[in-house]
C-alpha positions as CSV (number, residue, x, y, z in Angstrom):
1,X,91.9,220.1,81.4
2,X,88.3,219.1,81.3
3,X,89.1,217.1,77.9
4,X,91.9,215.3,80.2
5,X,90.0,214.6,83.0
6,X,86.8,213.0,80.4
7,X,89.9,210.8,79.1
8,X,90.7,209.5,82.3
9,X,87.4,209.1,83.3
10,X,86.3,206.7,80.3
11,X,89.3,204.4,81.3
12,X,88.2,204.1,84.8
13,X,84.9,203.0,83.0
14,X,86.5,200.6,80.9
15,X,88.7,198.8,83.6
16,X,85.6,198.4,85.8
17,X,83.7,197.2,83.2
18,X,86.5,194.4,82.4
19,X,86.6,193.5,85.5
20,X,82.9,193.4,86.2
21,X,83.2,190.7,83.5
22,X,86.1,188.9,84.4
23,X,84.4,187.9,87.4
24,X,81.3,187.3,85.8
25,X,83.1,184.2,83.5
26,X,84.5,183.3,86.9
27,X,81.2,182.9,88.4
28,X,79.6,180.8,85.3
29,X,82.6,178.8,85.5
30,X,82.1,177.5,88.7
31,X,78.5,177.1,88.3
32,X,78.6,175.7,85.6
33,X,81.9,173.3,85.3
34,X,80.8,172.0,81.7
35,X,82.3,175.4,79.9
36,X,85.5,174.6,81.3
37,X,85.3,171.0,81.3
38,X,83.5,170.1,78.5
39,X,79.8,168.5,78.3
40,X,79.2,166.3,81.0
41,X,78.3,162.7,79.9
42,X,74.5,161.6,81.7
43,X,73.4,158.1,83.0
44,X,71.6,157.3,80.1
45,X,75.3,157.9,77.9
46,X,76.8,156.3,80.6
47,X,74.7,153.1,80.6
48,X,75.2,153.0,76.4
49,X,78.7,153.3,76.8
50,X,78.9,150.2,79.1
51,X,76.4,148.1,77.1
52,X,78.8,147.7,74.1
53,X,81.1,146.7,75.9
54,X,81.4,142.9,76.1
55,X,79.7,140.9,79.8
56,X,78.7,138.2,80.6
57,X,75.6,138.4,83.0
58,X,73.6,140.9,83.3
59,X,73.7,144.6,82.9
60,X,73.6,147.0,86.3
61,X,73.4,150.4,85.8
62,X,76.7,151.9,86.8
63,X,76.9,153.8,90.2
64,X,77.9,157.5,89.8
65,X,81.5,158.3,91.1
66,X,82.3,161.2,93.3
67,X,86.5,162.4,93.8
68,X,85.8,164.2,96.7
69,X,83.1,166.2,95.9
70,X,79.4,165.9,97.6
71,X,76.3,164.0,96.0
72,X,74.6,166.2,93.5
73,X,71.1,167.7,93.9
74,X,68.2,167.0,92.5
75,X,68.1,168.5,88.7
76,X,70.6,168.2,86.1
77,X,73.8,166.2,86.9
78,X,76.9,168.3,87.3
79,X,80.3,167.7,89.0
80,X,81.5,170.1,91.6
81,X,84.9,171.0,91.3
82,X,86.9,169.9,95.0
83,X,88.8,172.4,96.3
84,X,92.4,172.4,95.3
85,X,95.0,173.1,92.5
86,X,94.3,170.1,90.7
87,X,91.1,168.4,89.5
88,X,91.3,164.7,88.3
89,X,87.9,163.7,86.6
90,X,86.2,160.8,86.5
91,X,86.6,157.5,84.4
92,X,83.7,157.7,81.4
93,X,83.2,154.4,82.1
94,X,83.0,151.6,84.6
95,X,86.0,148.8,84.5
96,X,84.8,145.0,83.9
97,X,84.1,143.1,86.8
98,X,86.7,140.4,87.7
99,X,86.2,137.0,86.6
100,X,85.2,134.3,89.1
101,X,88.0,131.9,88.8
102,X,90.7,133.8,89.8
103,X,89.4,134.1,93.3
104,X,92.1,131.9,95.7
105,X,91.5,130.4,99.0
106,X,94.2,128.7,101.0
107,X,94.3,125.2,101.6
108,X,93.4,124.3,105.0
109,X,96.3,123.8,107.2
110,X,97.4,119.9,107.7
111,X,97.0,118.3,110.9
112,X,100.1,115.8,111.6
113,X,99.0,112.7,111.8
114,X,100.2,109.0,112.6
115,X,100.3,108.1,108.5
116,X,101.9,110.8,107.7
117,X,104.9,110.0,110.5
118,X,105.0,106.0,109.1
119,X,105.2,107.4,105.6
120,X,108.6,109.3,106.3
121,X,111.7,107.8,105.1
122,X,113.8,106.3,108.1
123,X,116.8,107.7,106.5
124,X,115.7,110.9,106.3
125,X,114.6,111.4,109.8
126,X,117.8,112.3,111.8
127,X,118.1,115.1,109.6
128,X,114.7,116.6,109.4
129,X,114.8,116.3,113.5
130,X,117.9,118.7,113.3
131,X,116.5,120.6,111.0
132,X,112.7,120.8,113.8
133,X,115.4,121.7,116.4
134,X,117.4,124.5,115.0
135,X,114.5,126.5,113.4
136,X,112.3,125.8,116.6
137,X,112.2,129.5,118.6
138,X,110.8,128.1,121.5
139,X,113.5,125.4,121.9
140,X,111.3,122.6,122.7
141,X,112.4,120.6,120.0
142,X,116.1,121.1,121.2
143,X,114.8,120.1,124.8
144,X,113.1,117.0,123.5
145,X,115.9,115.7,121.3
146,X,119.0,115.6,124.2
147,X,116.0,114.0,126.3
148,X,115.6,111.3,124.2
149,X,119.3,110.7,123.4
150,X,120.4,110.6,126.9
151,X,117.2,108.0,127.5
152,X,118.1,105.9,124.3
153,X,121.7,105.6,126.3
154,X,120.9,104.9,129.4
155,X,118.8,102.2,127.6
156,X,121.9,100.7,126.0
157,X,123.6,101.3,129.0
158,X,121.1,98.5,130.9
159,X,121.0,95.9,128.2
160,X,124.7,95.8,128.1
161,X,125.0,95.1,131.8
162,X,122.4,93.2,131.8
163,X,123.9,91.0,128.9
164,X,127.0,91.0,130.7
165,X,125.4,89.0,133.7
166,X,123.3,86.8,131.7
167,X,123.7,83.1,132.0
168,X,123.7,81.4,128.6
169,X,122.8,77.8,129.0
170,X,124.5,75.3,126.2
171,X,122.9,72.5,127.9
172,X,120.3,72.2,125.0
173,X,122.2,71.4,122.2
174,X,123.8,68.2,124.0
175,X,120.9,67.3,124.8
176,X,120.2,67.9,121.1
177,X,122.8,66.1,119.9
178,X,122.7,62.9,122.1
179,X,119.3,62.3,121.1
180,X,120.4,62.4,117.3
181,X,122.8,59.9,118.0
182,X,120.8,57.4,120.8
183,X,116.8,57.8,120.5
184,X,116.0,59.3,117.6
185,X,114.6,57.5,114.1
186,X,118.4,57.5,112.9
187,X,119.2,55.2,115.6
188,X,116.1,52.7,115.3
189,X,117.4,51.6,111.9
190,X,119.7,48.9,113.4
191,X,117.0,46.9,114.1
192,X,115.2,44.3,112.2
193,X,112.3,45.7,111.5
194,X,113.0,49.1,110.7
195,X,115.0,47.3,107.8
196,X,111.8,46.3,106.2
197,X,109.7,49.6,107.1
198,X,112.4,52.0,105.9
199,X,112.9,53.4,102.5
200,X,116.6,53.7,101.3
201,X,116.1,57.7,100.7
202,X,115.7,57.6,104.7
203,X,118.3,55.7,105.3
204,X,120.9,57.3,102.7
205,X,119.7,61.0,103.9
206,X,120.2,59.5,108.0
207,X,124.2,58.4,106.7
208,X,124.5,62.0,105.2
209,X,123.2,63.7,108.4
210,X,125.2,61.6,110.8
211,X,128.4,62.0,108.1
212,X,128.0,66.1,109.0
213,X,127.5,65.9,112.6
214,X,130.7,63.9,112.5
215,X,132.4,66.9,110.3
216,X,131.5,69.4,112.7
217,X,132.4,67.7,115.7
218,X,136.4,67.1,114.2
219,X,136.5,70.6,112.5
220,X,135.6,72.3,116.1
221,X,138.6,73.5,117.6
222,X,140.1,76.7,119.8
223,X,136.8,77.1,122.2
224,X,136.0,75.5,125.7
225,X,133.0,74.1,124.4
226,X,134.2,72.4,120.9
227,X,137.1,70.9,122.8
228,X,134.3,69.5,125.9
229,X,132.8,67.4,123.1
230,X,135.3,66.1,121.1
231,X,136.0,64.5,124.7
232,X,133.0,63.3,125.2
233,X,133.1,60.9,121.8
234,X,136.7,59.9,123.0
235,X,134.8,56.9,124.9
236,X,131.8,57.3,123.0
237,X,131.7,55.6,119.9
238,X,127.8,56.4,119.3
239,X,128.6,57.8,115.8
240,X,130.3,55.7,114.0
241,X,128.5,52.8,115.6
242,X,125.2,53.8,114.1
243,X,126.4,54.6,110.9
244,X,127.3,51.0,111.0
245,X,124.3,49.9,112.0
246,X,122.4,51.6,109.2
247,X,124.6,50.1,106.6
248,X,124.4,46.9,108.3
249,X,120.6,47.0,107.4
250,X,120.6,47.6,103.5
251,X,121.5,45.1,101.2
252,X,125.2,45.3,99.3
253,X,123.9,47.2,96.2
254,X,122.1,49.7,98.2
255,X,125.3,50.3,100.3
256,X,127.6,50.7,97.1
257,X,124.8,52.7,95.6
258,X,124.9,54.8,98.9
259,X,128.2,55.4,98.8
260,X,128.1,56.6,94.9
261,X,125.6,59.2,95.8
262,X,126.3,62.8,95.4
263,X,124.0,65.1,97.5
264,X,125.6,68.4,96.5
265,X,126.8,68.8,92.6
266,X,130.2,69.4,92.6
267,X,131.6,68.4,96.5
268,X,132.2,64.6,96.1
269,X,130.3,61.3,96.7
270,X,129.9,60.2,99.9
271,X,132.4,57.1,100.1
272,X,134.6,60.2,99.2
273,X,133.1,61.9,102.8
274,X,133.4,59.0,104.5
275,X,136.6,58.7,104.0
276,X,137.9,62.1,105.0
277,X,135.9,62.0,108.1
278,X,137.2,58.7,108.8
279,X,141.0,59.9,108.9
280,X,140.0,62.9,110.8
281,X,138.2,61.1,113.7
282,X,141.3,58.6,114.0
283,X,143.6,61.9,113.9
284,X,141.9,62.8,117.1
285,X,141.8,59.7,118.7
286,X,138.1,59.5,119.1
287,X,136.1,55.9,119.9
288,X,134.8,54.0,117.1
289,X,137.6,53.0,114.7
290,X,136.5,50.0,114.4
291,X,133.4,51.2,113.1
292,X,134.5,53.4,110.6
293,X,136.5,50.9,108.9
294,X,133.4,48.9,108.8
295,X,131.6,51.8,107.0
296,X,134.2,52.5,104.8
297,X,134.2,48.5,103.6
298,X,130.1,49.1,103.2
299,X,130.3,51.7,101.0
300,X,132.9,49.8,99.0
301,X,136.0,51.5,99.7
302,X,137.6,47.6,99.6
303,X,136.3,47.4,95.7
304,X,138.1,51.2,94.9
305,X,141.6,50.3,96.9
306,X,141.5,47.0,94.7
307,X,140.9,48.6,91.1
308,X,143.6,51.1,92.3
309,X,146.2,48.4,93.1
310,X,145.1,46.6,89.9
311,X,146.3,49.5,87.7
């Protein structure tokens, strides 16, 4: 029994002894972290490891970092474990810096201005103001927009009544007209001395502009006011009269040569003219008859009606 109990006894021994030890290596362990983690790199490592590593700029020494453990004393550098199941340690090294040029600042913001309005398409407007209204939360836009349509209406509105009651005066082109005919440089060429002061272009381009007054006045028809002056040269026979009178004042080749002119390729001479605005004038029983056929003979309509005859 005594040989039983010295047995038992030496195990007891043994056990505390292994467990005297156990907690030992526990103890180290946590003082001392490197036999579980390995040698700890220092600053000086630290600072050679970063060096050959491509910069540009200067070196700084690289600032120790912590993962949620306190600053170390004074002494040798160690790394406390923090409390917890898992332990993450540090980087060996610090990353590069960023580079300068990808830093980005915003734009300023653009302040509308009147250029920037002028420089919109017109034909594009209506739709980006839709576009202002429906997106605007605060429907001013909307607000805005039916208060300008219902002002650009009511504007319409007022010019439409007020060109309803608007007098128009047609008193200016007779007045127009009559001095065309009576005081103006077309009529001085019946006399004497405007024959000898007056080139024949000026007096050929005063028979083509009297020849198309006359043209307008027979082709006006279905209106109050083209019908009031064809009655007016019913007993007027200003027209005609003055055509006369500016034939009457050129010598006989300038008058045939006159009447062989062309003023627009293409539309006839002006005997041709003449002509047709002689038959239309007579068609409407208008004053001057007389005078026309006077014209006509001028030009040398006689000398054409002959050589037709002839053949």
């Amino acid at each position: 029994m005594s040989q039983g109990h010295t047995v038992s006894r030496k195990r007891i021994k043994l056990e505390d002894e292994s467990d005297s030890d156990n907690d030992k290596k526990h103890v180290d362990a946590i003082q001392a972290p490197e036999l579980q983690y390995g040698p700890i790199p220092s600053n000086e490592e630290l600072m050679n490891r970063q060096r050959q590593q491509s910069h540009v700029g200067p070196m700084l020494a690289p600032a120790p970092m912590y993962y949620g453990a306190p600053p170390p004393l004074p002494g040798p550098m160690y790394y406390a474990a923090p409390p917890g199941p898992m332990y993450i340690p540090p980087p060996p090294m610090m990353p590069p810096p960023m580079p300068a040029y990808l830093s980005y600042e915003p734009p300023p913001p653009m302040v509308p201005s009147e250029t920037m309005a002028a420089a919109l398409n017109p034909d594009a407007l209506p739709a980006l103001v839709l576009k202002i209204a429906y997106r605007d939360p605060t429907g001013t836009a909307r607000i805005l927009l039916t208060s300008a349509y219902n002002s650009h209406g009511h504007a319409e509105a007022v010019a439409q009544r007020k060109t309803q009651h608007e007098v128009l005066d047609f008193d200016q082109y007779s007045k127009d007209a009559w001095h065309t005919l009576n005081t103006s440089h077309y009529t001085n060429l019946k006399s004497k001395q405007a024959h000898a002061d007056t080139s024949f272009g000026t007096k050929l381009s005063a028979l083509e502009t009297l020849r198309k007054i006359g043209k307008t006045i027979v082709l006006s028809s279905g209106d109050c006011l083209q019908s009031e002056v064809r009655k007016q040269f019913q007993g007027d026979s200003c027209l005609p009269d003055t055509m006369k009178g500016i034939l009457d004042s050129m010598e006989e080749e300038e008058c045939l040569q006159a009447g062989e002119n062309v003023l627009d390729v293409g539309k006839g001479e002006l005997l041709d003219k003449a002509e047709w605005l002689a038959r239309q004038w007579k068609s409407y029983c208008l004053a001057g008859e007389e005078s026309f056929d006077d014209v006509l003979e001028a030009l040398g309509y006689d000398n054409v009606t002959s050589e037709e005859d002839s053949d």
